[in-house]
C-alpha positions, 0 to 999 in steps of 0.5 A: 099875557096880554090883554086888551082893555076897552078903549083899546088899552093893552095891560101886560100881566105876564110875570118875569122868570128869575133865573139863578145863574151862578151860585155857591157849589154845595157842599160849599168850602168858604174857608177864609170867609171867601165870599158866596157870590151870586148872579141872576137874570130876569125874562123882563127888565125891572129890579130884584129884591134878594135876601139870605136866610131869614133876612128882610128883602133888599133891593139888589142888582144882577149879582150879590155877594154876601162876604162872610155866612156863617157855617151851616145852611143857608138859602138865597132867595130872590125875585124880580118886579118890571117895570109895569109892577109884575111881580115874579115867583120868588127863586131860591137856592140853598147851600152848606158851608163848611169851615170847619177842620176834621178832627186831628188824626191819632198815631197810635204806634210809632218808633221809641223814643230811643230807637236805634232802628233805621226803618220807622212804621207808624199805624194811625187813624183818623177821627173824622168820617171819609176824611183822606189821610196826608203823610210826611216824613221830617220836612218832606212833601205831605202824601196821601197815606189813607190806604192801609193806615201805615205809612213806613220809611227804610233806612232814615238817616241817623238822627231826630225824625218826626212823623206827621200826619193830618186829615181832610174832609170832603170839602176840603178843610184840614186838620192840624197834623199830629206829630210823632218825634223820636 
């Protein structure tokens, strides 16, 4: 908004309008410490202030990238002044990060130890919620095996074998695999 001042002096009091323009997806999967990167606009030239959970504000350019947050919650905030001194509303956007591995999966039945079968069924289970379930049979590719919770292999070859298995969660952190030699 514009307004006119006697003496003919125009004063503008309209505020920029911050925009977030790119953002952490949430649930966010920053395994590795990868970085939460941010980008963000104003209506109006200026500078920003930006901070991240509790922090202090600090002058920032139109991007910020906060290298290693912790797990758990978190919100950036930023807000713009023009070069007149309006001062926008403060804009924010929270996300979660997750990097931590599901539990390991248990096998709770599998050939003996001594077995001279040449077919292998293994019942296992997960102890995470909704996690998807992987399996591999010695040094083979990992498949996805959460359907049904068995997983069998005809016909193996005489000799040492081991079964694995691990899980991951929505983000997609994995577990350590549980094992099962024979």
């Amino acid at each position: 908004e514009e307004v006119t001042q006697g003496g003919g002096v125009t004063v503008d009091k309209t505020v920029p309008v911050v925009t977030i323009d790119s953002r952490p997806a949430n649930p966010s999967n920053l395994t590795n410490y990868s970085p939460a990167i941010f980008t963000f606009s104003s209506t109006k030239a200026g500078t920003f202030e930006c901070k991240l959970d509790a922090e202090d504000y600090t002058a920032c350019a139109t991007s910020i990238n906060y290298a290693a947050p912790t797990n758990g919650g978190h919100t950036f905030y930023v807000r713009a002044t023009d070069t007149i001194g309006n001062i926008s509303a403060v804009v924010s956007a929270s996300w979660v990060i997750d990097i931590v591995k599901p539990e390991v999966p248990t096998i709770t039945s599998g050939p003996a130890v001594s077995s001279t079968s040449p077919d292998a069924t293994f019942i296992y289970r997960s102890n995470t919620d909704a996690a998807l379930l992987f399996c591999s049979m010695d040094s083979g590719d990992y498949e996805d095996c959460t359907l049904g919770l068995t997983a069998s292999y005809p016909a193996l070859p005489n000799g040492s074998h081991t079964f694995r298995v691990f899980a991951r969660d929505a983000v997609g952190n994995n577990s350590d695999p549980a094992t099962w030699a024979w």
